[in-house]
C-alpha positions as semicolon CSV with decimal commas, in nm:
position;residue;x (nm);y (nm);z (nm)
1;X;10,871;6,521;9,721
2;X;10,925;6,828;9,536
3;X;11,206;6,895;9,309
4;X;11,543;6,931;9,437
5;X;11,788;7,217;9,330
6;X;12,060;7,106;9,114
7;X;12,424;7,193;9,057
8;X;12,657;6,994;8,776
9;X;13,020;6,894;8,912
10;X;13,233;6,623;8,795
11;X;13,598;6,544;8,903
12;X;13,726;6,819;8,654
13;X;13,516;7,085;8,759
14;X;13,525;7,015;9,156
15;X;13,762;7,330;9,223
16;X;13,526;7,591;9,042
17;X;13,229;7,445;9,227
18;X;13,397;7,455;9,569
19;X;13,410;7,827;9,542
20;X;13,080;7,893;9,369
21;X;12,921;7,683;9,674
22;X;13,134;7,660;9,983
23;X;12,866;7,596;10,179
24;X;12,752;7,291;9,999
25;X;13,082;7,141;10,018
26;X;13,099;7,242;10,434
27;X;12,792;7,066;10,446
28;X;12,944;6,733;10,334
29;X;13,341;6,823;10,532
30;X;13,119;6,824;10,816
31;X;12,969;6,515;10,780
32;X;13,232;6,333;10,716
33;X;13,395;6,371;11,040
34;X;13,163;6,104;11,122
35;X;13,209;5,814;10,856
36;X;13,520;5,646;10,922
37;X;13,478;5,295;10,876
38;X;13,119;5,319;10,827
39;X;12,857;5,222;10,618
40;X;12,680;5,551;10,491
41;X;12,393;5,666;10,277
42;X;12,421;5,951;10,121
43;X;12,015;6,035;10,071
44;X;11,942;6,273;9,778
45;X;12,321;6,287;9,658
46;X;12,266;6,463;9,349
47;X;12,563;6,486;9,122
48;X;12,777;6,253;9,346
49;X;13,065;6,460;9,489
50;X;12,999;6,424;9,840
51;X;12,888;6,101;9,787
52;X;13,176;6,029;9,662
53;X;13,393;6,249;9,958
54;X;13,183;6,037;10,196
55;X;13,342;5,689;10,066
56;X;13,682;5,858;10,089
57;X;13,643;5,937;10,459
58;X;13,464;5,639;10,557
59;X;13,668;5,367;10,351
60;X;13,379;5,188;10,211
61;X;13,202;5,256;9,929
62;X;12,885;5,460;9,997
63;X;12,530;5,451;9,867
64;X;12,397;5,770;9,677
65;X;12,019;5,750;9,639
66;X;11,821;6,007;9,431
67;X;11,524;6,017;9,285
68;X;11,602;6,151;8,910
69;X;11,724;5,860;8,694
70;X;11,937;6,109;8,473
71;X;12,112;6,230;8,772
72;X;12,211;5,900;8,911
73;X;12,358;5,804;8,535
74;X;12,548;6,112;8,537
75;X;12,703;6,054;8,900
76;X;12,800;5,694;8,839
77;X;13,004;5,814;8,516
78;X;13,197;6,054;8,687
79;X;13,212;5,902;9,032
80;X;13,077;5,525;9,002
81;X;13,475;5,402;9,128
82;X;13,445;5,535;9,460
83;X;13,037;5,540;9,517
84;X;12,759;5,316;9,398
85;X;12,410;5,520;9,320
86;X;12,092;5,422;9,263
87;X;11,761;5,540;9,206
88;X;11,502;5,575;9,480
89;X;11,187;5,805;9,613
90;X;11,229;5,982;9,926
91;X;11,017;5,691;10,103
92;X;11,109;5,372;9,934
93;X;11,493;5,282;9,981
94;X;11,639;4,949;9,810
95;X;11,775;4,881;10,146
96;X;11,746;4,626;10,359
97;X;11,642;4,690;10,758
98;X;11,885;4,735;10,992
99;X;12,184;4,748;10,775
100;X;12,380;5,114;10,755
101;X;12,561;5,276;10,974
102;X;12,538;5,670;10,867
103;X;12,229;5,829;10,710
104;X;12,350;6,173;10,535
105;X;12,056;6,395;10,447
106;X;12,183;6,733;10,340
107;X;11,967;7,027;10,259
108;X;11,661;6,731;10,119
109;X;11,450;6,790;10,452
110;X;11,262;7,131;10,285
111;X;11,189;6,909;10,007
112;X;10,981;6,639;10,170
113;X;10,578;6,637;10,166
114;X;10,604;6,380;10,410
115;X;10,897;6,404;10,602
116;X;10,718;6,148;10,857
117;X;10,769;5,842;10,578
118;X;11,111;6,006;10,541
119;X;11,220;5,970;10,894
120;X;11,049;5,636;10,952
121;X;11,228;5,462;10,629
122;X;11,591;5,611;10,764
123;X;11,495;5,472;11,111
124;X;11,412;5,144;10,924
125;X;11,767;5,119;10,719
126;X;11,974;5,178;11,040
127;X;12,156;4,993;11,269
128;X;12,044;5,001;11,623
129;X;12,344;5,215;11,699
130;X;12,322;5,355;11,381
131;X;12,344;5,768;11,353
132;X;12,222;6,075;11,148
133;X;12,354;6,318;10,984
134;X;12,096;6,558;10,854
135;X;12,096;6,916;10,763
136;X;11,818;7,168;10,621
137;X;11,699;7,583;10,655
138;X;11,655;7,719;10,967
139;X;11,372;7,965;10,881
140;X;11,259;8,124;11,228
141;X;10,993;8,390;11,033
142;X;10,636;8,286;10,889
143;X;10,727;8,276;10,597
144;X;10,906;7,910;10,621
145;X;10,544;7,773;10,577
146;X;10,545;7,958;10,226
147;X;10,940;7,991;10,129
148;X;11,043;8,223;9,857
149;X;11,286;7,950;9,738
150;X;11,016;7,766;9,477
151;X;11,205;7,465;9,573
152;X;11,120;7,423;9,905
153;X;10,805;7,262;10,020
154;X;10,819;7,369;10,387
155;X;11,129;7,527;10,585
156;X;11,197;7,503;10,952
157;X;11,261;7,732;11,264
158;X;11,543;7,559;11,540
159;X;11,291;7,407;11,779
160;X;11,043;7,220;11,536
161;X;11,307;7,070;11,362
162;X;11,417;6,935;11,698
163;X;11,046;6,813;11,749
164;X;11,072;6,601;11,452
165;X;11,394;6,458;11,457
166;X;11,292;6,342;11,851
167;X;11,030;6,128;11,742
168;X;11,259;5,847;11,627
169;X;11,606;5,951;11,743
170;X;11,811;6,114;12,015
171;X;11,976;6,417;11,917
172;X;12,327;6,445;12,007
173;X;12,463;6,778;11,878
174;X;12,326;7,040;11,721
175;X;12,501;7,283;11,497
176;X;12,459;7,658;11,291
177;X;12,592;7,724;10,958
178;X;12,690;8,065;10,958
179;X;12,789;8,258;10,630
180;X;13,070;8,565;10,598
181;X;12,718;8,737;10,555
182;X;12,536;8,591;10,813
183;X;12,828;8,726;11,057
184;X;12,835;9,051;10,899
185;X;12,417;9,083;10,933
186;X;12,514;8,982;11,309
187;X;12,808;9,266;11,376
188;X;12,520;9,556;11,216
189;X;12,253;9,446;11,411
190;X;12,495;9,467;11,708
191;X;12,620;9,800;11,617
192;X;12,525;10,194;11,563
193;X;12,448;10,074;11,212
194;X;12,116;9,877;11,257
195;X;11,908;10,182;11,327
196;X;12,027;10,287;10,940
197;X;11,966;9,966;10,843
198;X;11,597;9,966;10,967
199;X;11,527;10,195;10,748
200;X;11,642;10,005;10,409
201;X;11,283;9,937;10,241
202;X;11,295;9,530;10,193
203;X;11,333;9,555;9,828
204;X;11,653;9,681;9,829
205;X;11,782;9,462;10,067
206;X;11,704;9,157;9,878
207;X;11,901;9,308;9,592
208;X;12,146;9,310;9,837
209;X;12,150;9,035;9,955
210;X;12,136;8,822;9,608
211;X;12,423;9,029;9,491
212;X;12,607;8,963;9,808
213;X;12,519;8,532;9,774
214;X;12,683;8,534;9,422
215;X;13,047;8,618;9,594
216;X;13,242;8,400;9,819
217;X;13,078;8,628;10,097
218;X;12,840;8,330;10,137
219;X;13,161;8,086;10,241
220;X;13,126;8,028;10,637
221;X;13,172;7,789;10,894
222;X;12,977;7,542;11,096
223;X;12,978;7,585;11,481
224;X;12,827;7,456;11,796
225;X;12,476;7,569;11,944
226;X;12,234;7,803;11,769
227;X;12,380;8,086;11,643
228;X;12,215;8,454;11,574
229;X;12,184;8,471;11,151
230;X;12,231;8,104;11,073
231;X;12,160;7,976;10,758
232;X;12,118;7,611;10,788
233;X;12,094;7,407;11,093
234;X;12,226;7,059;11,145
235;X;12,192;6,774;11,356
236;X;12,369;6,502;11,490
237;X;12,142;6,248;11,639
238;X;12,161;5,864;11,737
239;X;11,855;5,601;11,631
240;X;11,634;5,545;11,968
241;X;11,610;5,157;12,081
């Protein structure tokens, strides 16, 4: 498992990092429209903040695992009286069989150098009705074998992601993440403009576009169905008898 990006919030500093990263927070809105009463994991939680908004929405207190000790110290102190975290690999969960209801995986799938072992233990800690929530790139060029983010093992276009969550569950919904820029990329490529923007050379777009990411121009929503300039997909699927 390769190293995860990191972000710092605690309680005080939720507000600035809810409009530095929208998106992250989305992520985790999203998913809890699906905890109530629940039992959840919250897989790779990081600083603790959604596992935290997770235990909120669901009314139990949910599991954050991660695999840096430092980080699950950190997110106990500021969150450890609404979520309990512990320290785990992305293979080997202190979980017993059979005994969540929710698996949350946001944006940990890229990550994984054997997402297999990853699927297979989340399969293992659910309930036969159990569900997940998982949510990763959607990288439909060649380059997702080699991503430019040095985080990222291995990204994913919209159907092979779909292969590999069908191997051990039945996908229920599927859903696009779509940035303000991802819907303005959309409207040019629809328009008189995307003959002039054809001929941008790629380095200046990729100025561009990490000028235009460090604005609330990368806030968005999540919608229904694939969706032309997504950012990350997600899925909703159900764990196969």
């Amino acid at each position: 498992m390769k190293a995860l990006e990191r972000t710092t919030v605690s309680p005080s500093t939720e507000s600035f990092h809810k409009s530095e990263y929208p998106d992250h927070w989305e992520r985790y809105e999203f998913a809890a429209n699906f905890v109530e009463g629940k039992k959840v994991i919250d897989i790779a939680c990081g600083p603790g903040y959604g596992t935290a908004l997770l235990s909120k929405k669901s009314g139990q207190t949910t599991i954050g695992l991660d695999v840096d000790e430092e980080v699950v110290q950190t997110a106990t102190k500021n969150y450890g009286h609404i979520a309990k975290f512990q320290k785990a690999d992305g293979y080997n969960w202190p979980i017993e069989s059979n005994s969540f209801d929710v698996v949350v995986s946001l944006e940990t799938f890229e990550h994984l150098d054997n997402p297999e072992a990853f699927l297979q233990e989340i399969f293992r800690v659910l309930k036969p009705t159990g569900s997940l929530i998982i949510s990763t790139p959607c990288n439909e060029t060649e380059t997702r074998f080699h991503p430019p983010n040095p985080f990222h093992l291995r990204e994913y276009n919209w159907i092979e992601m779909g292969e590999y969550i069908s191997k051990y569950f039945t996908i229920q919904n599927r859903y696009s993440q779509v940035s303000k820029i991802g819907k303005i990329n959309a409207k040019i490529n629809n328009s008189l403009f995307a003959s002039i923007k054809s001929k941008i050379p790629k380095s200046i777009k990729h100025l561009l576009l990490n000028s235009l990411t460090a604005t609330s121009l990368k806030e968005g929503e999540i919608v229904a169905g694939y969706k032309e300039n997504l950012g990350v997909q997600l899925l909703v699927a159900s764990k196969n008898s």
